[in-house]
Backbone and ligand atoms as CSV (ligand in chain L), in Angstrom:
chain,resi,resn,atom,element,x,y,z
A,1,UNK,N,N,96.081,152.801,1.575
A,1,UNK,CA,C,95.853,152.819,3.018
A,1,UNK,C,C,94.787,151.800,3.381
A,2,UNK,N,N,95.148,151.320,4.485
A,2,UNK,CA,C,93.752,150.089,4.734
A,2,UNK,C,C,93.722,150.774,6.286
A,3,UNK,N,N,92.359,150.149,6.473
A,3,UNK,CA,C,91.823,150.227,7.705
A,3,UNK,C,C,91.453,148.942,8.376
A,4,UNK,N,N,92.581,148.791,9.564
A,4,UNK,CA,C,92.180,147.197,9.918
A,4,UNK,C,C,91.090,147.357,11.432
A,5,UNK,N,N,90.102,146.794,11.469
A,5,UNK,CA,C,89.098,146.934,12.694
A,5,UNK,C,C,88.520,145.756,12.675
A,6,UNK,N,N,88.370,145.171,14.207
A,6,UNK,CA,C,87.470,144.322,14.502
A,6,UNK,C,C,86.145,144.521,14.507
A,7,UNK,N,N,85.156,143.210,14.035
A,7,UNK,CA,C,83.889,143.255,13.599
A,7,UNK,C,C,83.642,142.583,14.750
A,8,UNK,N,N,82.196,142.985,14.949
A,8,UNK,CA,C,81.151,142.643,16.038
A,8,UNK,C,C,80.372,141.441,16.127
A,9,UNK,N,N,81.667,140.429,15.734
A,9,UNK,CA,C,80.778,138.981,15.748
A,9,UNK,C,C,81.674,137.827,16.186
A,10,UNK,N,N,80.988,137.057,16.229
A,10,UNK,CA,C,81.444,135.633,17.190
A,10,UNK,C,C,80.987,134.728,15.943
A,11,UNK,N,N,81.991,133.777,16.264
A,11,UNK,CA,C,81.072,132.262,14.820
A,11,UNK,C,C,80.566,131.547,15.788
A,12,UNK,N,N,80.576,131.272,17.485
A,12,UNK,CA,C,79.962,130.255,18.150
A,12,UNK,C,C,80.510,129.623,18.549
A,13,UNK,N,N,82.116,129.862,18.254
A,13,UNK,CA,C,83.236,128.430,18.376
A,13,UNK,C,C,83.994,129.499,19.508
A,14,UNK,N,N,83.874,130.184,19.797
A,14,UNK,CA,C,84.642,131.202,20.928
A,14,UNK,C,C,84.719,130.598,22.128
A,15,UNK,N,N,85.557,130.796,23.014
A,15,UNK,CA,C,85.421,130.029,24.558
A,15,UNK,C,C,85.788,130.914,24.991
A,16,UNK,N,N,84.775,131.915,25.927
A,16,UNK,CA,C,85.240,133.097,26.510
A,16,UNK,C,C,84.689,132.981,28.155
A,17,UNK,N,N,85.407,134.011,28.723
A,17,UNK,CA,C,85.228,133.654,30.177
A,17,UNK,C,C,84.720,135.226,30.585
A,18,UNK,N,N,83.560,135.424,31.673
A,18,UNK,CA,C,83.898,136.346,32.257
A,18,UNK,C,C,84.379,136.367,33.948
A,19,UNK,N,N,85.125,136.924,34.400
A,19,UNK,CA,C,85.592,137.184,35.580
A,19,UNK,C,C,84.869,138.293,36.185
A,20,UNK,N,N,84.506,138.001,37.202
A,20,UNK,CA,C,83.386,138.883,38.026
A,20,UNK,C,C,83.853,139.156,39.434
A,21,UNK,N,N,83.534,139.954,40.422
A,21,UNK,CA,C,83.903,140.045,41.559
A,21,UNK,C,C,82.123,139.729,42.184
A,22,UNK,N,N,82.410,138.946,43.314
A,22,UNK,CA,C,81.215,139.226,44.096
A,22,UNK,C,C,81.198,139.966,45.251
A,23,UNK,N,N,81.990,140.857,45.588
A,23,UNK,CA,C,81.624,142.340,46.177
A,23,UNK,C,C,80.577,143.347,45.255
A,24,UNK,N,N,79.724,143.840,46.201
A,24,UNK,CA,C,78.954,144.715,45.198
A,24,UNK,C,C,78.141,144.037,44.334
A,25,UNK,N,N,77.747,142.762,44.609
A,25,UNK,CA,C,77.609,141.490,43.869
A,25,UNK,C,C,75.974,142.412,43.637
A,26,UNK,N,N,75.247,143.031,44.096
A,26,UNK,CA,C,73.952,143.825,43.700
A,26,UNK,C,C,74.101,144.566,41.776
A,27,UNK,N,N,75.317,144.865,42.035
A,27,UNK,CA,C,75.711,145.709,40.814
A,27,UNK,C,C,76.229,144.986,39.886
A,28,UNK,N,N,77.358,144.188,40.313
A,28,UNK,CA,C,77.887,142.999,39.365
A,28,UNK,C,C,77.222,142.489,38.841
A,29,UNK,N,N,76.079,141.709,39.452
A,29,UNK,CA,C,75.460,140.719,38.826
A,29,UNK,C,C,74.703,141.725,37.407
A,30,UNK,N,N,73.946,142.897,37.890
A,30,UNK,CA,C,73.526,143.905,36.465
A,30,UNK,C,C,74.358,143.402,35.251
A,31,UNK,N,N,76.002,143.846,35.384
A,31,UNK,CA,C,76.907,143.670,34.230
A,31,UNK,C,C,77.478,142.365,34.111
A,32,UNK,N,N,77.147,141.413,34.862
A,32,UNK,CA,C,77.074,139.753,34.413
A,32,UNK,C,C,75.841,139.738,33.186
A,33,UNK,N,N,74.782,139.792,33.221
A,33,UNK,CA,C,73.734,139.938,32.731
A,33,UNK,C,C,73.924,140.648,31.320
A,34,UNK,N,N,74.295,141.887,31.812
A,34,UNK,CA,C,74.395,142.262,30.418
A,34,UNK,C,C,75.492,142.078,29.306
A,35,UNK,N,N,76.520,141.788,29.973
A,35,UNK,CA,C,78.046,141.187,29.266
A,35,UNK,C,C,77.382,139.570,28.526
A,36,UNK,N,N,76.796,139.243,29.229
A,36,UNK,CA,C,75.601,137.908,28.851
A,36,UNK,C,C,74.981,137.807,27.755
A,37,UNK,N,N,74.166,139.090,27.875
A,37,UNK,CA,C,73.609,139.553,26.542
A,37,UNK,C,C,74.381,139.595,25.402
A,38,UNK,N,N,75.299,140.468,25.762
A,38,UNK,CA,C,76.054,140.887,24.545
A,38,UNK,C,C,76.972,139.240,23.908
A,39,UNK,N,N,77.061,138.940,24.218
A,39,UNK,CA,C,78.285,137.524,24.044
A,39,UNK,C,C,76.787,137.054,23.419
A,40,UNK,N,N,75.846,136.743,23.694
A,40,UNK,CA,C,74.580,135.880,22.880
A,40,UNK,C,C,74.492,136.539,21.815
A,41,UNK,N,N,73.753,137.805,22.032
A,41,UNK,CA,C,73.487,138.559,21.090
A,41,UNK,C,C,74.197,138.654,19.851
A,42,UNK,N,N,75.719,138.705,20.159
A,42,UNK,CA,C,77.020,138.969,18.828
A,42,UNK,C,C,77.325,137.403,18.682
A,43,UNK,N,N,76.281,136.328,18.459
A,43,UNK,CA,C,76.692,135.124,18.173
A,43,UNK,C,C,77.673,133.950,18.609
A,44,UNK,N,N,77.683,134.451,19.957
A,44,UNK,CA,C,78.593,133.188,20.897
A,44,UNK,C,C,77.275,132.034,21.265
A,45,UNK,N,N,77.808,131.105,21.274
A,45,UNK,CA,C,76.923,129.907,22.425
A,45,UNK,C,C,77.700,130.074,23.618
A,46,UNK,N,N,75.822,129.567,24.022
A,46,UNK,CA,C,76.283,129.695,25.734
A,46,UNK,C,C,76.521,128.977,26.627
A,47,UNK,N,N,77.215,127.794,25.831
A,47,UNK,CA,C,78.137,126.333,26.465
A,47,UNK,C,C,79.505,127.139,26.679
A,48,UNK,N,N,79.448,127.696,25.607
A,48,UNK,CA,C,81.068,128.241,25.469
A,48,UNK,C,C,81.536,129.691,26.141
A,49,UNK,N,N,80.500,129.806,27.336
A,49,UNK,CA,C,81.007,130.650,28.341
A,49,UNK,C,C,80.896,130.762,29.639
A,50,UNK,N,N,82.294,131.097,30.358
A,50,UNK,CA,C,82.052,130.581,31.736
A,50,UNK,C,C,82.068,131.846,32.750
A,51,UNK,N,N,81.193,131.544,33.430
A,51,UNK,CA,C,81.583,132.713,34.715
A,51,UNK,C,C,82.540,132.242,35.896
A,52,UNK,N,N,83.329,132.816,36.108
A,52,UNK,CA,C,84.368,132.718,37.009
A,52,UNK,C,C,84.126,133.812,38.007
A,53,UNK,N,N,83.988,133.865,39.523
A,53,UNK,CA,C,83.902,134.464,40.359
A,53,UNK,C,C,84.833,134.432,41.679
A,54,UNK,N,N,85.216,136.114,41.279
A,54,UNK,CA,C,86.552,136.347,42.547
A,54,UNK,C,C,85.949,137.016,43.569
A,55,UNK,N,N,86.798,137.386,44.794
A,55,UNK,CA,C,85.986,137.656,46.207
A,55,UNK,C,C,85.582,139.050,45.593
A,56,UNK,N,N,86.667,140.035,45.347
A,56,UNK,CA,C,86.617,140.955,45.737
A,56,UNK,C,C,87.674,141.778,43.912
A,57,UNK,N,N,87.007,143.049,43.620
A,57,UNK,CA,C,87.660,143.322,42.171
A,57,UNK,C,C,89.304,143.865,42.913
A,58,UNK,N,N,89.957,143.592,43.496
A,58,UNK,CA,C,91.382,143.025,43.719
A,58,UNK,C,C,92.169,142.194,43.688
A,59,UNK,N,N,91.068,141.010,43.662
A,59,UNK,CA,C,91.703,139.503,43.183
A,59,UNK,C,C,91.085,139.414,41.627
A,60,UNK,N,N,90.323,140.131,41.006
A,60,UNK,CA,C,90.621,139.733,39.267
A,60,UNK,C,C,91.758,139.581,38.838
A,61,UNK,N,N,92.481,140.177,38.670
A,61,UNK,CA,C,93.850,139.921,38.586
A,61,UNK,C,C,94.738,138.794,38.349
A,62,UNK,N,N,94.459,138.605,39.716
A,62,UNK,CA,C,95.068,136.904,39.940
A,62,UNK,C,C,94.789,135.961,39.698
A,63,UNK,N,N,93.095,135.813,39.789
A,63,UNK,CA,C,92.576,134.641,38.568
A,63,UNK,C,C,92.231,134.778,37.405
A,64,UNK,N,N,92.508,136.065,37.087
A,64,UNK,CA,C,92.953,136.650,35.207
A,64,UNK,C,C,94.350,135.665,34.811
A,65,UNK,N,N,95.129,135.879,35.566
A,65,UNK,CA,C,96.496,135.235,35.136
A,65,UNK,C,C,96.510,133.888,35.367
A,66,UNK,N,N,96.208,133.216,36.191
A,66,UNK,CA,C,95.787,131.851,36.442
A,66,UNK,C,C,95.077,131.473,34.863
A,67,UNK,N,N,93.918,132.072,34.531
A,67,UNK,CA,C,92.948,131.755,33.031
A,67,UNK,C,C,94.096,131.713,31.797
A,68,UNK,N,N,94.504,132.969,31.738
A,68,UNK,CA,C,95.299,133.237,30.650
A,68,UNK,C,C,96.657,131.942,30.530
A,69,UNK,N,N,97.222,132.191,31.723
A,69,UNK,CA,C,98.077,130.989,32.050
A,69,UNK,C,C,97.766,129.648,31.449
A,70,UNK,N,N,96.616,129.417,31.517
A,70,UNK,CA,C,95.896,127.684,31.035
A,70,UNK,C,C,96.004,127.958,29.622
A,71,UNK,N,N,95.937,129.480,29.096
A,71,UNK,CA,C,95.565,129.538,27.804
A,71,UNK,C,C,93.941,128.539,27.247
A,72,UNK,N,N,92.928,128.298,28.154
A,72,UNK,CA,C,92.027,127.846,27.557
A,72,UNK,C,C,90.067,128.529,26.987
A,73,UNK,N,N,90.820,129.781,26.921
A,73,UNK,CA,C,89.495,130.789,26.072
A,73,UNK,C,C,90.270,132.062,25.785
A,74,UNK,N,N,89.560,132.342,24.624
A,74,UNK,CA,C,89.971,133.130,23.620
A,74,UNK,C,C,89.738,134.924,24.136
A,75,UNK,N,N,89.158,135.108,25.026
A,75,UNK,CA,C,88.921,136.293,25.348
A,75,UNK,C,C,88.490,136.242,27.012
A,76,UNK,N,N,88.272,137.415,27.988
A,76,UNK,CA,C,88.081,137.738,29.146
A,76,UNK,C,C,87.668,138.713,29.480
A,77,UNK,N,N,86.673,138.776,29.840
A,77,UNK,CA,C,85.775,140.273,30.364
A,77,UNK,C,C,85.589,140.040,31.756
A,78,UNK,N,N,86.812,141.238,32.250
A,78,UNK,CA,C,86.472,141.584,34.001
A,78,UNK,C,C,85.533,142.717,34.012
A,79,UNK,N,N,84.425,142.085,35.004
A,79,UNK,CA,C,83.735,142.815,35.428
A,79,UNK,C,C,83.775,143.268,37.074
A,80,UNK,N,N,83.040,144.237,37.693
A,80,UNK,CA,C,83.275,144.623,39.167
A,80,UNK,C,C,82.986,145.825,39.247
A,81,UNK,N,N,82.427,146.379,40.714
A,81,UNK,CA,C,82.270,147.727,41.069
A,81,UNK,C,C,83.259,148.299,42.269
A,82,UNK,N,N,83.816,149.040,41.967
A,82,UNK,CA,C,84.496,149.514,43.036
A,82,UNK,C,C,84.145,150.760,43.075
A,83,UNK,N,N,83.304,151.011,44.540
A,83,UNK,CA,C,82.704,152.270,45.217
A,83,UNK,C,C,83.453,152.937,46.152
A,84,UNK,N,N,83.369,154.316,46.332
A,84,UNK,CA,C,84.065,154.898,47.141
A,84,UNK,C,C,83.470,154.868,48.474
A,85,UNK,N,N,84.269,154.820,49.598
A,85,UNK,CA,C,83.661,154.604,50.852
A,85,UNK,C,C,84.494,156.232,51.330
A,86,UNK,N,N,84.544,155.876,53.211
A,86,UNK,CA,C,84.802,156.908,53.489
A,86,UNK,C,C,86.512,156.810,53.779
A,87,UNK,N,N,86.985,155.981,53.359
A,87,UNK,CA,C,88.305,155.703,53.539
A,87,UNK,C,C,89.295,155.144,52.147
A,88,UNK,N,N,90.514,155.284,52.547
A,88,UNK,CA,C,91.129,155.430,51.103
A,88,UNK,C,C,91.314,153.926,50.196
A,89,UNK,N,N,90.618,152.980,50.790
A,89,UNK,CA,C,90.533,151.471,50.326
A,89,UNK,C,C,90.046,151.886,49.107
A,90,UNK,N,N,89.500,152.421,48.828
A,90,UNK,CA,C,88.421,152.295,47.058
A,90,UNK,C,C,89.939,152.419,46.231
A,91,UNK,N,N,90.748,153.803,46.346
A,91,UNK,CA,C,91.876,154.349,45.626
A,91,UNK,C,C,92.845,153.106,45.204
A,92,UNK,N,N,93.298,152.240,46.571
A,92,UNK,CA,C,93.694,150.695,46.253
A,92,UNK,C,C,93.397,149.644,45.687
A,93,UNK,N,N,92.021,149.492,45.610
A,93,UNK,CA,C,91.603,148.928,45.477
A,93,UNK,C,C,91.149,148.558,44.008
A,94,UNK,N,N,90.686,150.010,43.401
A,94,UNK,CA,C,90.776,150.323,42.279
A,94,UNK,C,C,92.109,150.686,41.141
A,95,UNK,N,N,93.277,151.125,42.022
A,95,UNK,CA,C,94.188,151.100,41.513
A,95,UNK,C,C,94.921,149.715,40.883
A,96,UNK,N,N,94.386,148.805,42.087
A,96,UNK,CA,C,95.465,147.481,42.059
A,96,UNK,C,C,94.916,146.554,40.553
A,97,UNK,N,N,93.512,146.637,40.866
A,97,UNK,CA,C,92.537,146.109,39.750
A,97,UNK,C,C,92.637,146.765,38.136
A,98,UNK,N,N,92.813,148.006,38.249
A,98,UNK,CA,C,93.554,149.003,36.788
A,98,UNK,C,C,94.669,147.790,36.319
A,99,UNK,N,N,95.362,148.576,37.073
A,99,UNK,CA,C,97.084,147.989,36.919
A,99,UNK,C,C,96.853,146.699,36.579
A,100,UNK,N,N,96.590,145.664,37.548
A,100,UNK,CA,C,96.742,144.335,37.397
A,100,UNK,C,C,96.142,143.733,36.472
A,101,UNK,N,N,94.687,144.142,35.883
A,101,UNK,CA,C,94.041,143.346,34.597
A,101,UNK,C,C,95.179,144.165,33.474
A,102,UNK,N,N,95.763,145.501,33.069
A,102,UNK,CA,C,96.049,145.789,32.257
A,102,UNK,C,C,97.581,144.781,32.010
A,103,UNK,N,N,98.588,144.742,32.868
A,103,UNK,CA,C,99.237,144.106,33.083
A,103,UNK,C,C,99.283,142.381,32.785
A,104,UNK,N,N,98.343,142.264,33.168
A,104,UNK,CA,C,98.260,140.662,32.850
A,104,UNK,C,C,97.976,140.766,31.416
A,105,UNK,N,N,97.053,141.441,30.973
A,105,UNK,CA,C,96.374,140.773,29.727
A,105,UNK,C,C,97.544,141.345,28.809
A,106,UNK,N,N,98.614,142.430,29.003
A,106,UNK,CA,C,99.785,142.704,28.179
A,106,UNK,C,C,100.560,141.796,28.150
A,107,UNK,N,N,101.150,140.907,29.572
A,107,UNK,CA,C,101.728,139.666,29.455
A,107,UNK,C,C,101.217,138.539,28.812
A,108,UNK,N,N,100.474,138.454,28.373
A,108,UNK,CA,C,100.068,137.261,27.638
A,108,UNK,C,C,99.480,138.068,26.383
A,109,UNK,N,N,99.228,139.262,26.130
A,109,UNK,CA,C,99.086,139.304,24.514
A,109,UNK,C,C,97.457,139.128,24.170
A,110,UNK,N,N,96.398,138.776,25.843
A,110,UNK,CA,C,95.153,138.384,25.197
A,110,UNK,C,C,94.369,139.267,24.935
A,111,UNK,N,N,93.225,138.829,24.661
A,111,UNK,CA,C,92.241,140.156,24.446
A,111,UNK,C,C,91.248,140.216,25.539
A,112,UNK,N,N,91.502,140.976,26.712
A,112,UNK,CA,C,91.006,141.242,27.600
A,112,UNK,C,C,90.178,142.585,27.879
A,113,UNK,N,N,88.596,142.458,28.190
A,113,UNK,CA,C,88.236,143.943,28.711
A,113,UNK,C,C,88.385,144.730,30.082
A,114,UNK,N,N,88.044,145.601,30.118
A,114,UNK,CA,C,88.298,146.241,31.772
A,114,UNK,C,C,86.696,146.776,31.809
A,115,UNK,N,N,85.687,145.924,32.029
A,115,UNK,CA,C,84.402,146.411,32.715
A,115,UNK,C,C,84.467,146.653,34.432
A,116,UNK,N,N,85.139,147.530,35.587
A,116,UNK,CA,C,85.192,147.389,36.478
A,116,UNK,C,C,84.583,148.911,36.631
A,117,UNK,N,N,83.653,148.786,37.346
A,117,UNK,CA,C,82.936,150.458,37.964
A,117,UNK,C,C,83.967,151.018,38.397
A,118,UNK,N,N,84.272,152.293,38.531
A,118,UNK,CA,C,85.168,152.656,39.784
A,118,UNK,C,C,84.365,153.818,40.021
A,119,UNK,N,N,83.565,153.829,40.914
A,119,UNK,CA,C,82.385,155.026,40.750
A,119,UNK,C,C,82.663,156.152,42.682
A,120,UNK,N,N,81.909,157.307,42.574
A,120,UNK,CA,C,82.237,157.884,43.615
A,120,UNK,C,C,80.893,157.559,44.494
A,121,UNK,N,N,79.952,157.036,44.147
A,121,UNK,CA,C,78.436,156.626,45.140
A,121,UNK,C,C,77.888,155.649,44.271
A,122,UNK,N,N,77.252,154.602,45.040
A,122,UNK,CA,C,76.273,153.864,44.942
A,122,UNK,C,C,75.347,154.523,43.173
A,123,UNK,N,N,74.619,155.525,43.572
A,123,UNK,CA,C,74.063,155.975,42.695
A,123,UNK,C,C,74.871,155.861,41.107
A,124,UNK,N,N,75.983,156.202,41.019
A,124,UNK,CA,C,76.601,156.381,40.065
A,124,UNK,C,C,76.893,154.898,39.281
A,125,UNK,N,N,76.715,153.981,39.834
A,125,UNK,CA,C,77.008,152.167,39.966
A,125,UNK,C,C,76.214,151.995,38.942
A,126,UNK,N,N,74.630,151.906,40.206
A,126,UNK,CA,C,73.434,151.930,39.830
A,126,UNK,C,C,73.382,152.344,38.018
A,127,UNK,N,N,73.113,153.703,38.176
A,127,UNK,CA,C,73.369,154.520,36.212
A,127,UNK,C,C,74.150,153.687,35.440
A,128,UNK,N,N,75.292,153.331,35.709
A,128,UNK,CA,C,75.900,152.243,34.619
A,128,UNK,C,C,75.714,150.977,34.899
A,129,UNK,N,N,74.861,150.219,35.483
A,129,UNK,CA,C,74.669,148.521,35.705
A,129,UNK,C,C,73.092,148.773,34.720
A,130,UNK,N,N,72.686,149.078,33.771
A,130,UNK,CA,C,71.864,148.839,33.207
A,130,UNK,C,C,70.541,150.185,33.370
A,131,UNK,N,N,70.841,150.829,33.407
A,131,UNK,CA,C,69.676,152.184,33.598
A,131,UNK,C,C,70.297,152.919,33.144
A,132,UNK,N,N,70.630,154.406,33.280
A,132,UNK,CA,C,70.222,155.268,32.279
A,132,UNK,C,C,71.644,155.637,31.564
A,133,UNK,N,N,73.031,155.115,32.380
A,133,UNK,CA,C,74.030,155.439,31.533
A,133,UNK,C,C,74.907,153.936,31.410
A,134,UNK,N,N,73.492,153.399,30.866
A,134,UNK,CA,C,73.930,152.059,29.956
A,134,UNK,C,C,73.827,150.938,30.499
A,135,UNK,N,N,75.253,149.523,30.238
A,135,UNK,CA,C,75.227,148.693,30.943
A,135,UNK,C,C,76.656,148.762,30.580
A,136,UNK,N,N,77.580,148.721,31.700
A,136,UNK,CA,C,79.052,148.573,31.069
A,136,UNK,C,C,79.715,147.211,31.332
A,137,UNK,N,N,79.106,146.154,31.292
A,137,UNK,CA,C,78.869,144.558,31.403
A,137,UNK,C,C,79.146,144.523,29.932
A,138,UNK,N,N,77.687,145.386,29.535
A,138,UNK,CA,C,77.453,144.439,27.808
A,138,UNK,C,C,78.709,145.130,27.095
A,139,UNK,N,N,78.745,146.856,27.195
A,139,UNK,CA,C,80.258,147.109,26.631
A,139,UNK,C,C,81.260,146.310,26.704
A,140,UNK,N,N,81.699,146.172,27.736
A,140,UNK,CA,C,82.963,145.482,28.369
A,140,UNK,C,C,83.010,144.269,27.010
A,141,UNK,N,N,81.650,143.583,27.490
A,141,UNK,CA,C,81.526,142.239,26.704
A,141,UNK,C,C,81.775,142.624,24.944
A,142,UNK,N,N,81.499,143.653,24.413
A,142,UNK,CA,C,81.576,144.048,22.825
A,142,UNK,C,C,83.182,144.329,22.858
A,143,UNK,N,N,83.706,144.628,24.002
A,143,UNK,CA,C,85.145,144.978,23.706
A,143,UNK,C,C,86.055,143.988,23.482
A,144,UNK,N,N,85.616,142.140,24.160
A,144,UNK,CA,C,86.293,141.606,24.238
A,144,UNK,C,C,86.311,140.931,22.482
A,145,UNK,N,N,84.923,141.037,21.853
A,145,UNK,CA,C,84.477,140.325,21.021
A,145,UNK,C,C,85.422,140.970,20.056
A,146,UNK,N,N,85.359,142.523,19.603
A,146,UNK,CA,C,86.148,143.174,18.769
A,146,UNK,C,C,87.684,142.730,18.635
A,147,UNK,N,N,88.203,142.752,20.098
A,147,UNK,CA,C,89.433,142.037,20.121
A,147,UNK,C,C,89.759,141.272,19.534
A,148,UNK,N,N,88.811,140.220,19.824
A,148,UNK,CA,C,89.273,138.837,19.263
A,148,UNK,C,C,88.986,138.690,17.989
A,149,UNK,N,N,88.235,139.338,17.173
A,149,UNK,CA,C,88.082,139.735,15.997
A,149,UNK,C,C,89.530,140.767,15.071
A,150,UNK,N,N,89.661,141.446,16.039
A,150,UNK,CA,C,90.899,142.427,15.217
A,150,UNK,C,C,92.335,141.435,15.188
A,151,UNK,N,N,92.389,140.453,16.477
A,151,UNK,CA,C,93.394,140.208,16.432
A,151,UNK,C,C,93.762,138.894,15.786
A,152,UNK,N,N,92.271,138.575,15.627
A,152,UNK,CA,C,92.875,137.428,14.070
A,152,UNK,C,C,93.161,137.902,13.313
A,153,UNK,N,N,92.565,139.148,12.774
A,153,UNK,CA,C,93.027,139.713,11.640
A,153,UNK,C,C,94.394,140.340,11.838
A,154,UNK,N,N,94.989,139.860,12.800
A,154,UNK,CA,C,96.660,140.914,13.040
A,154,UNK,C,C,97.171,139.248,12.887
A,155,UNK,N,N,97.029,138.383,12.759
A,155,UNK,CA,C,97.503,137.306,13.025
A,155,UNK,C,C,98.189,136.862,11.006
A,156,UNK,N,N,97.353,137.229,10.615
A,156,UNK,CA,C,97.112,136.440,8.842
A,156,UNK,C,C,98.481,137.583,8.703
L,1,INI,N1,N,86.123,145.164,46.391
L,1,INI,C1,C,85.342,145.524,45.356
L,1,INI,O1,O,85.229,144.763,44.385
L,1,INI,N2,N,84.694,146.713,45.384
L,1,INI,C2,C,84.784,147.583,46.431
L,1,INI,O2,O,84.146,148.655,46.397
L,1,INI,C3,C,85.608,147.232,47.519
L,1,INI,N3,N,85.735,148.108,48.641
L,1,INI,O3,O,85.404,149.293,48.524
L,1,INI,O4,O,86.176,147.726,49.700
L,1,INI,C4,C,86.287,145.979,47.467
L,1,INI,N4,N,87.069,145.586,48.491
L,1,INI,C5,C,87.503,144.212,48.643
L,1,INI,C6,C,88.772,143.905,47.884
L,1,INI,O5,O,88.517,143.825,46.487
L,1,INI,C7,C,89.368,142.572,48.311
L,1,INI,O6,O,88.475,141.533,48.022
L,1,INI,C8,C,89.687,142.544,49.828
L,1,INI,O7,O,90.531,143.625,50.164
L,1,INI,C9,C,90.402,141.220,50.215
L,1,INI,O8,O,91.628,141.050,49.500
C-alpha cells in the first residue's frame, strides 16, 4: 500500500497567481497578506507571484478561466469575502463563486484553492482574516502549494 500526499514546498520555480476580489477589500487584503506569507514562507519567490484583482468574488470565476486558459502558472488561490447583508445577494453571490471556481479549476485539471469567506457578519470575516480563527488567505495559499506538489507526483 503506498500513500501518495503532497508536501509543503515550493523549489522557487513556481508561477502562481492569486485572484482576489476587491469588495470587502478591508478583509481581502488580511488574506492577500497572509496567502503572501504562506507562498514565501513554503519557498516560492516573489517575482514568481502575481496578484490579480476582480471587482467583486462573482467575477473570480471569470478571470480564473481567462488565467487557466493562458495556461501560464502552475497554481491559483481565490481569495474574497462574501458577507451576508439584509438581502438574498450574499446566497448568489456566494453560490455563483462556489460553483464557478470549482468548475473552472475541474475544466482545466488545475490546482486551484477556494479561500473565499462566506461568513454571516462582519465579525465572523474579521476572526478568519488573521485573528483568532486564523488566516484563511495563508490556508487557501498551503492548499494550492500541496496541489501542485501531489499532482506532480500523479503525473510520473
Ligand atoms: N461581492 C463580494 O465579493 N462580497 C460580497 O459580500 C458582495 N455582496 O454582498 O454584495 C459582493 N457583491 C458584488 C458581486 O461580487 C459583483 O461584483 C457584483 O454583483 C457585480 O457583478
Amino acid at each position: 500500500m503506498q500513500t501518495i500526499q503532497g508536501a509543503l514546498t515550493l523549489n522557487g520555480n513556481e508561477k502562481i497567481a492569486i485572484i482576489a476580489s476587491r469588495f470587502n477589500h478591508f478583509i481581502v487584503d488580511r488574506l492577500i497578506e497572509g496567502a503572501k506569507d504562506a507562498f514565501l514562507r513554503h519557498g516560492g519567490a516573489e517575482e514568481n507571484l502575481d496578484i490579480i484583482l476582480a471587482p467583486g468574488a462573482y467575477e473570480i470565476p471569470f478571470v480564473l478561466a481567462r488565467l487557466l486558459g493562458k495556461d501560464s502558472y502552475m497554481g491559483v488561490c481565490c481569495l474574497g469575502a462574501v458577507i451576508r447583508g439584509a438581502t438574498p445577494h450574499f446566497d448568489f453571490v456566494s453560490a455563483e463563486a462556489t460553483k464557478g471556481i470549482a468548475n473552472t479549476a475541474l475544466k482545466y485539471g488545475a490546482a486551484v484553492s477556494f479561500g473565499v469567506l462566506t461568513t454571516d457578519t462582519i465579525e465572523q470575516a474579521i476572526e478568519r482574516a488573521g485573528t483568532k480563527a486564523g488566516n484563511k488567505g495563508f490556508e487557501a495559499m498551503c492548499s494550492v502549494i500541496e496541489l501542485i506538489d501531489l499532482y506532480r507526483q500523479l503525473e510520473v
